[in-house]
Jmol script that loads the backbone (N, CA, C; Angstrom):
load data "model"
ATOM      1  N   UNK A   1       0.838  -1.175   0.000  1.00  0.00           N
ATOM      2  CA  UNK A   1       0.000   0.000   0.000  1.00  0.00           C
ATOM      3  C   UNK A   1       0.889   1.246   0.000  1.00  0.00           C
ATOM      4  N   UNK A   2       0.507   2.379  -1.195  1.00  0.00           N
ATOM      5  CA  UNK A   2       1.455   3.401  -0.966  1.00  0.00           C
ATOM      6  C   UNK A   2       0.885   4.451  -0.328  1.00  0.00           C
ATOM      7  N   UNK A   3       1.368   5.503  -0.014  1.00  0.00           N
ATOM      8  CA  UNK A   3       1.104   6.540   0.794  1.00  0.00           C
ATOM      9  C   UNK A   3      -0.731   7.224   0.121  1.00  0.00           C
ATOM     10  N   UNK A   4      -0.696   6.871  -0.696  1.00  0.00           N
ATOM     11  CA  UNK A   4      -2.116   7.538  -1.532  1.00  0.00           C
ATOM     12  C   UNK A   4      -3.051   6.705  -0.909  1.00  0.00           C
ATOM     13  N   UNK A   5      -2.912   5.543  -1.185  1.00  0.00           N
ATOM     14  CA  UNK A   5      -3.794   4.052  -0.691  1.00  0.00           C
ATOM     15  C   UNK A   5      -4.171   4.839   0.757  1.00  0.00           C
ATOM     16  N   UNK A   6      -3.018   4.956   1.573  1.00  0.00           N
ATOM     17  CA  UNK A   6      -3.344   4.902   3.190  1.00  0.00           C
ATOM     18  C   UNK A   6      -4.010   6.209   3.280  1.00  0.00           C
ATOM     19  N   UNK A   7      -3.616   7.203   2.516  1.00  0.00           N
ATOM     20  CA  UNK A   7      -4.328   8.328   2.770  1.00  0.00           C
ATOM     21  C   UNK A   7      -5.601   8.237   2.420  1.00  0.00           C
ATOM     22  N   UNK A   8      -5.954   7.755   1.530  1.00  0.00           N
ATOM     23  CA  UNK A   8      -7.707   7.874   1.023  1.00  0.00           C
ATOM     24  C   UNK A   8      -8.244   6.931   1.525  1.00  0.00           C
ATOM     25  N   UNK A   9      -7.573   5.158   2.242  1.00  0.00           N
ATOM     26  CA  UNK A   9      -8.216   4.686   3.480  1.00  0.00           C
ATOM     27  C   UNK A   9      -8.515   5.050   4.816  1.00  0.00           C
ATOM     28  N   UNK A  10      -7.654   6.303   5.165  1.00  0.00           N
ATOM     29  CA  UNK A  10      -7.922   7.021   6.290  1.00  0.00           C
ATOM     30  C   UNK A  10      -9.141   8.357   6.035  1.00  0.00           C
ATOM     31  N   UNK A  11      -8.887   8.416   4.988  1.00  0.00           N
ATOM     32  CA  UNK A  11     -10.685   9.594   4.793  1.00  0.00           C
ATOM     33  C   UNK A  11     -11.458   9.060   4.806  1.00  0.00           C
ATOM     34  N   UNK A  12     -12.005   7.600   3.874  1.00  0.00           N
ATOM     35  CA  UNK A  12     -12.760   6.785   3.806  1.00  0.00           C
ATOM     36  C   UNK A  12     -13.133   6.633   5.170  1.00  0.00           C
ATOM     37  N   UNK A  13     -12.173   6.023   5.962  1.00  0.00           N
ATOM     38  CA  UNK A  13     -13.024   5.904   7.953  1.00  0.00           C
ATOM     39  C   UNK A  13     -13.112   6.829   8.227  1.00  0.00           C
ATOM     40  N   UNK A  14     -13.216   8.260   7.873  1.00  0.00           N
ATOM     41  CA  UNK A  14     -13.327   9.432   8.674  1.00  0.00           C
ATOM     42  C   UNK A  14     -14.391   9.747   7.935  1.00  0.00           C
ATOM     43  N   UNK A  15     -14.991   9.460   6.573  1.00  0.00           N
ATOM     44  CA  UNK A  15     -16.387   9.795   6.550  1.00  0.00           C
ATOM     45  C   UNK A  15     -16.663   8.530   7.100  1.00  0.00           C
ATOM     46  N   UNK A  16     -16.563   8.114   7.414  1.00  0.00           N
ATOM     47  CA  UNK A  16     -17.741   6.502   8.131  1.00  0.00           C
ATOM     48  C   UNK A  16     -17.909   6.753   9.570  1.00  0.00           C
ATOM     49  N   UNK A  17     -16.832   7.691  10.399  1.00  0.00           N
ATOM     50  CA  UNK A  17     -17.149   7.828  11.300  1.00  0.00           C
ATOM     51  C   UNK A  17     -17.812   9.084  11.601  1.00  0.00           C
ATOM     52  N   UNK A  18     -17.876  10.335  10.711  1.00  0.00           N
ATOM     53  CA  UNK A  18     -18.522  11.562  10.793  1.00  0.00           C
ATOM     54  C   UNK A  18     -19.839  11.180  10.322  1.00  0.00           C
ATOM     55  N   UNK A  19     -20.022   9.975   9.449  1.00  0.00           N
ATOM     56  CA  UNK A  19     -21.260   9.774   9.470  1.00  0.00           C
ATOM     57  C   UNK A  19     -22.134   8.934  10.213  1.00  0.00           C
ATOM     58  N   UNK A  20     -21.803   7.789  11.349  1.00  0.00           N
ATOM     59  CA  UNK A  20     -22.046   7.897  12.496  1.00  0.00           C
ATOM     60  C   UNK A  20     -22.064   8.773  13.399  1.00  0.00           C
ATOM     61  N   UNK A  21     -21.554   9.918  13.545  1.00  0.00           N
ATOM     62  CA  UNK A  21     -21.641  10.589  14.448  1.00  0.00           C
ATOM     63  C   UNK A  21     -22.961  11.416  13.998  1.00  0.00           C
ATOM     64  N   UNK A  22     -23.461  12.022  12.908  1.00  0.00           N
ATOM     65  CA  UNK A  22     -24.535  12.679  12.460  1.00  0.00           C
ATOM     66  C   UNK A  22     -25.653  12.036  13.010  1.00  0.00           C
ATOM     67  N   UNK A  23     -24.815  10.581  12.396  1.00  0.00           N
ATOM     68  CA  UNK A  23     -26.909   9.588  12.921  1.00  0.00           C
ATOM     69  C   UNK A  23     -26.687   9.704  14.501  1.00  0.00           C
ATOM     70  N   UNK A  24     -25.934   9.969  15.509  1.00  0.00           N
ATOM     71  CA  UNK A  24     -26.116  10.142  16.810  1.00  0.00           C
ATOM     72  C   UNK A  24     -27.250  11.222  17.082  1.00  0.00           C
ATOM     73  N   UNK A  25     -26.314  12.516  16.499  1.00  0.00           N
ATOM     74  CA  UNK A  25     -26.413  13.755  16.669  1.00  0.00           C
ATOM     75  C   UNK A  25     -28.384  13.565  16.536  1.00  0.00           C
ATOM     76  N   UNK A  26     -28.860  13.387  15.289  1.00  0.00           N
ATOM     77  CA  UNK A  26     -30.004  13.401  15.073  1.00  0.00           C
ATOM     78  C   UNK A  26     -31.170  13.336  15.534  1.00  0.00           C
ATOM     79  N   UNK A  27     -31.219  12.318  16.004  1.00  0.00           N
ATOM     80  CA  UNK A  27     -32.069  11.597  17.331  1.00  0.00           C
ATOM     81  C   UNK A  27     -32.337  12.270  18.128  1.00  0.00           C
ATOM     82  N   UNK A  28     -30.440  13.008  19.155  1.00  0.00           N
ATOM     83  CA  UNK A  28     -30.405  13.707  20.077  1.00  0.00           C
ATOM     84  C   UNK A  28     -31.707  15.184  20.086  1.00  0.00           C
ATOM     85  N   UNK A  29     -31.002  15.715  18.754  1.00  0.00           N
ATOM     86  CA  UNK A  29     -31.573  16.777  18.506  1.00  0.00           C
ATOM     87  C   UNK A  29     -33.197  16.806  18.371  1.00  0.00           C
ATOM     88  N   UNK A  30     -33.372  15.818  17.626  1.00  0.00           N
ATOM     89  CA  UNK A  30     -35.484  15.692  18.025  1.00  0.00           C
ATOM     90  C   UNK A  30     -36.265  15.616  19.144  1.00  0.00           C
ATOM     91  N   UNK A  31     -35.349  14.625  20.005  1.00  0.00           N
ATOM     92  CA  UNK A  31     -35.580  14.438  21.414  1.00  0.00           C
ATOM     93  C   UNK A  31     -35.528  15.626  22.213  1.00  0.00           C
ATOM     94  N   UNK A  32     -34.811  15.900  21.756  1.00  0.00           N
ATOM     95  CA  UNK A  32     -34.509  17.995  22.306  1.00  0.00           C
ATOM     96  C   UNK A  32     -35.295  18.590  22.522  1.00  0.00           C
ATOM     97  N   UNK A  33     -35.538  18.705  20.914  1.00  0.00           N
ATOM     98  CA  UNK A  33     -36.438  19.665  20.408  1.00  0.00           C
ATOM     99  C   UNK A  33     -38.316  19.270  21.233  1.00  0.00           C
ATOM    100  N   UNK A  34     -38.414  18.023  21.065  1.00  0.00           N
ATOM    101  CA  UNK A  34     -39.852  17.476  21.763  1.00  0.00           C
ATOM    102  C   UNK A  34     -39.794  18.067  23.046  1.00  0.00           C
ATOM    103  N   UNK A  35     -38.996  17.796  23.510  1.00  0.00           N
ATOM    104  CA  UNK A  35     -38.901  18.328  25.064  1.00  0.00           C
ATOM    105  C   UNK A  35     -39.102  19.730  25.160  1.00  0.00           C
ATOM    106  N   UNK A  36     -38.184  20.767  24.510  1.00  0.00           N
ATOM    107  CA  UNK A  36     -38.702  21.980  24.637  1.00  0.00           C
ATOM    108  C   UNK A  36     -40.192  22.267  24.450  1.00  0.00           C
ATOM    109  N   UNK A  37     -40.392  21.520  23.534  1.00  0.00           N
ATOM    110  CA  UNK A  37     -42.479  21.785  22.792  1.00  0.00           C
ATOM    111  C   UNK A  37     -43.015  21.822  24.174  1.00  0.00           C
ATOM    112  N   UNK A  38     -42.860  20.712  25.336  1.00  0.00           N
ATOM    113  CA  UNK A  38     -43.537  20.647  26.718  1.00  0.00           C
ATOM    114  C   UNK A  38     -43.169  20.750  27.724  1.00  0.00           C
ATOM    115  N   UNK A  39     -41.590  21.372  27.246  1.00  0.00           N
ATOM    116  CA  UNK A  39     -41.905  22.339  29.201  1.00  0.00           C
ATOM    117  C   UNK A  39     -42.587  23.601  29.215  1.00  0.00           C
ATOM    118  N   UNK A  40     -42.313  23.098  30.708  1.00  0.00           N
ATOM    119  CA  UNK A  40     -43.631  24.274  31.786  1.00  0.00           C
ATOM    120  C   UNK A  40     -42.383  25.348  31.984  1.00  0.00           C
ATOM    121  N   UNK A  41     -41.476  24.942  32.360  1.00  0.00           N
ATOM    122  CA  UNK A  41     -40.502  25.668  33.096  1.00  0.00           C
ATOM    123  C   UNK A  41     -39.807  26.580  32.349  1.00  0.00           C
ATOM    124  N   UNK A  42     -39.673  27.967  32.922  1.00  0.00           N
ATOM    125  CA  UNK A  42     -39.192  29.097  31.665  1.00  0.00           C
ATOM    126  C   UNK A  42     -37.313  28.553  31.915  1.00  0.00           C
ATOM    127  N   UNK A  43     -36.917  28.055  33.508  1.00  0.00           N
ATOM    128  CA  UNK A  43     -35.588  27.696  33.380  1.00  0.00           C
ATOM    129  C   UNK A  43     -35.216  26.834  32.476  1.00  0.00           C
ATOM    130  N   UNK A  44     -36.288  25.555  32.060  1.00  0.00           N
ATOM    131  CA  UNK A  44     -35.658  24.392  32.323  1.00  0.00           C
ATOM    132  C   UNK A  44     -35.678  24.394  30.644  1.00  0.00           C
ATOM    133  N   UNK A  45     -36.708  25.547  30.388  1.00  0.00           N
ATOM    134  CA  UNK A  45     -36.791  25.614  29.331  1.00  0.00           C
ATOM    135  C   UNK A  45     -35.713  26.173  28.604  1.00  0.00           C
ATOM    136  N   UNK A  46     -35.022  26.951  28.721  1.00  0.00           N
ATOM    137  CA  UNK A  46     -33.797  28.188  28.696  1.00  0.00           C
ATOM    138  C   UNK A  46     -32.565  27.047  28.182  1.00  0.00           C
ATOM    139  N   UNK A  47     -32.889  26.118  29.227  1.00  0.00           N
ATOM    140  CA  UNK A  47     -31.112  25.085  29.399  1.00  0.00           C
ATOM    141  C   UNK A  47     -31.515  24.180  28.192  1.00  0.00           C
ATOM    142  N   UNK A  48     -32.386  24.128  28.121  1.00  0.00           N
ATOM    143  CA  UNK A  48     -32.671  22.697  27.162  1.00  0.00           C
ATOM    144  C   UNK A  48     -32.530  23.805  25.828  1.00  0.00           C
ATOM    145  N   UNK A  49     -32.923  25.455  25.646  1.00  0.00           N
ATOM    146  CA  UNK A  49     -32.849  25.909  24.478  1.00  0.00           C
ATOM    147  C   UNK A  49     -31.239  25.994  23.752  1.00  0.00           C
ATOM    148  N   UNK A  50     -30.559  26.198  24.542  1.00  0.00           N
ATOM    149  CA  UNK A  50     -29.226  25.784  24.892  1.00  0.00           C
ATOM    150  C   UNK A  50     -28.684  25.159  24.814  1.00  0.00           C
ATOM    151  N   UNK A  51     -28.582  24.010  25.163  1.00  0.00           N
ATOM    152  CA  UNK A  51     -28.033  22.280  24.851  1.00  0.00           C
ATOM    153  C   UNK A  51     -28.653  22.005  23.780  1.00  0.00           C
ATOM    154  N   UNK A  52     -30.019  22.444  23.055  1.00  0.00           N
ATOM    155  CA  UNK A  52     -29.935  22.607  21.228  1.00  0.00           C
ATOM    156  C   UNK A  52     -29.941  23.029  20.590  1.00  0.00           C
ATOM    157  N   UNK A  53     -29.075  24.692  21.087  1.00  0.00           N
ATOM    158  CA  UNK A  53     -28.475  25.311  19.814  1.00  0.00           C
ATOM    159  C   UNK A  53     -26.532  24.798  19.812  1.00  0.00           C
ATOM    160  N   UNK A  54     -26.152  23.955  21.323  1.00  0.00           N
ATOM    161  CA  UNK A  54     -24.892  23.458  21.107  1.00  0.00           C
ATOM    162  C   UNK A  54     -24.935  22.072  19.890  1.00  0.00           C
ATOM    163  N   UNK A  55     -26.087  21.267  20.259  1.00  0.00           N
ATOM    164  CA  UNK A  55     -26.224  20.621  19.644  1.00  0.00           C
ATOM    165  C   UNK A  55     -26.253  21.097  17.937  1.00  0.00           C
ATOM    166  N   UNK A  56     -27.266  22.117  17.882  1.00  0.00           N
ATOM    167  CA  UNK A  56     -27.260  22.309  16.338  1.00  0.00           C
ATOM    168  C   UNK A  56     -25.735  22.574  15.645  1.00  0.00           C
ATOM    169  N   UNK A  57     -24.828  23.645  16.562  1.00  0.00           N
ATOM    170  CA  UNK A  57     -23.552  23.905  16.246  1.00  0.00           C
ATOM    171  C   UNK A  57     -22.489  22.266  16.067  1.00  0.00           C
ATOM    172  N   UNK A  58     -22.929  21.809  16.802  1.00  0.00           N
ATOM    173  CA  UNK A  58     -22.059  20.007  16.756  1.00  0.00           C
ATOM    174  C   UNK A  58     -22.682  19.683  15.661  1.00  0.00           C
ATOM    175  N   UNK A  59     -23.569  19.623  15.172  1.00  0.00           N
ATOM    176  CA  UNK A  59     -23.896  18.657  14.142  1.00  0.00           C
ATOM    177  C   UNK A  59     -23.728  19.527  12.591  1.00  0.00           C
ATOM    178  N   UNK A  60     -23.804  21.177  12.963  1.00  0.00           N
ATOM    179  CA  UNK A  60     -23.118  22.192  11.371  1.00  0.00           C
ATOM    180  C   UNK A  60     -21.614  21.921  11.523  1.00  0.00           C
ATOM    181  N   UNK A  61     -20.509  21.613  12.368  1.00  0.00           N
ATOM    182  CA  UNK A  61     -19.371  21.351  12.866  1.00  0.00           C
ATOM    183  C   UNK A  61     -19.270  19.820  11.896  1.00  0.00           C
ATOM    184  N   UNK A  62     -19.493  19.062  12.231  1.00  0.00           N
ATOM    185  CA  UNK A  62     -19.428  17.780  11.756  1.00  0.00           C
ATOM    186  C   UNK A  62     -19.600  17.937  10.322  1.00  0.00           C
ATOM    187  N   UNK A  63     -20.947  18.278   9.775  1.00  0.00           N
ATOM    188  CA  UNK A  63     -21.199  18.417   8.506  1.00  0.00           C
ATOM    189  C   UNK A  63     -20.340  18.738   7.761  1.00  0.00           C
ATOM    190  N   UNK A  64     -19.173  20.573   8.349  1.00  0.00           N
ATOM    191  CA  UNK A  64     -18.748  21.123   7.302  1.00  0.00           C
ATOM    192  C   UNK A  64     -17.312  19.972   7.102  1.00  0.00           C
ATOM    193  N   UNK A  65     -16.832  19.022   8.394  1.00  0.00           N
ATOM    194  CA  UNK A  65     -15.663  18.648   8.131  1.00  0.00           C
ATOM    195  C   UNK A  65     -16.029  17.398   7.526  1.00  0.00           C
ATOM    196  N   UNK A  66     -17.519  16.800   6.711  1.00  0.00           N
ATOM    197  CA  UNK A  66     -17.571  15.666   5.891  1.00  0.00           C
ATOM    198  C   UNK A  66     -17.650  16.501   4.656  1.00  0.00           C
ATOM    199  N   UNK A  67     -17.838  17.313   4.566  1.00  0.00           N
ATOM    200  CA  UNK A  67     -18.099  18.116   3.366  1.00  0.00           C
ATOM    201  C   UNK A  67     -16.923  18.464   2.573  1.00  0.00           C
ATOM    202  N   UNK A  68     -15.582  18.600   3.837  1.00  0.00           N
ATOM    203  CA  UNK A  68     -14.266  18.778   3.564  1.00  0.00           C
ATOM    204  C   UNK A  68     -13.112  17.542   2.843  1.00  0.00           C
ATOM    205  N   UNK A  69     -13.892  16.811   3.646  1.00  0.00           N
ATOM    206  CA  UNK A  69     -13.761  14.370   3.769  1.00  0.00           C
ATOM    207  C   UNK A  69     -13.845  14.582   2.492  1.00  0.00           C
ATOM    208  N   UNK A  70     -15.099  14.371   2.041  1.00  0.00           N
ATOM    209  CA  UNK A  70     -15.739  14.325   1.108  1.00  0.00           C
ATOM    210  C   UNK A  70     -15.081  14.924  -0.419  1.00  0.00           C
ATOM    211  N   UNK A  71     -14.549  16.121  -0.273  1.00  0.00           N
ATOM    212  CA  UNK A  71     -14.096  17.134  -1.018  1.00  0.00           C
ATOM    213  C   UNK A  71     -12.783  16.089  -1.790  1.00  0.00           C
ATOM    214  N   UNK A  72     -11.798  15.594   0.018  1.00  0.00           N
ATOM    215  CA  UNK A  72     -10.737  15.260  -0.885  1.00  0.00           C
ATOM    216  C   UNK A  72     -10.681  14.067  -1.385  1.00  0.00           C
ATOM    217  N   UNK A  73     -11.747  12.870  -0.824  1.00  0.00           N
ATOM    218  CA  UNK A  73     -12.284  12.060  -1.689  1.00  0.00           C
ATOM    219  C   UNK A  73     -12.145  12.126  -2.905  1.00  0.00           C
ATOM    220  N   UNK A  74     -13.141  13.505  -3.210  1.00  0.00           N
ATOM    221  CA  UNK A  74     -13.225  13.243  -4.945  1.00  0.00           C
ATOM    222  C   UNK A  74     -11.875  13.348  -5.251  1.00  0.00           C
ATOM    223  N   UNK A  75     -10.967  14.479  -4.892  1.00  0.00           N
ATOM    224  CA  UNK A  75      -9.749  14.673  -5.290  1.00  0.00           C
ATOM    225  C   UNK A  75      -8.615  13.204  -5.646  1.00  0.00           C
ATOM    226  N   UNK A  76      -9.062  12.362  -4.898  1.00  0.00           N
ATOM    227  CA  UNK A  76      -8.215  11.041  -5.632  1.00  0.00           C
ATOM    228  C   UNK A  76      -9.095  10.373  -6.491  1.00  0.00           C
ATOM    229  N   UNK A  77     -10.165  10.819  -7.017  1.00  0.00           N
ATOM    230  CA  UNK A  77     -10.925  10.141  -8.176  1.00  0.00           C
ATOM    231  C   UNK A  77     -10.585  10.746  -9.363  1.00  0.00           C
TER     232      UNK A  77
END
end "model"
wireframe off; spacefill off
backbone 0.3
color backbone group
């Protein structure tokens, strides 16, 4: 295997693992989001608005660096 091989087998697992990490992210974020729809609480409501706009930033974070994966992918095609 030459240095090209290992390099584009190491992007290859790095989109496989940025794209596991999205399908995490996803879930998280609906579950979130449901929860805000029914609290009562203006606090509890506040923290949870919070933990999914970090969330939204983790999952535009992830995106732009498969987008980047992705990019140099094509570049060895």
């Amino acid at each position: 295997m030459n240095s090209d091989d290992l390099a584009f087998h190491a992007l290859h697992l790095r989109q496989r693992d940025l794209l596991d990490e999205l399908d995490e992210l996803e879930p998280a974020i609906a579950e979130l989001a449901a929860l805000i729809m029914t609290a009562s609480e203006s606090d509890e409501q506040q923290e949870q608005q919070e933990r999914l706009a970090w969330l939204y930033r983790q999952q535009a974070g992830v995106r732009a660096v498969l987008s980047e994966t992705e990019r140099a992918l094509l570049a060895f095609g």
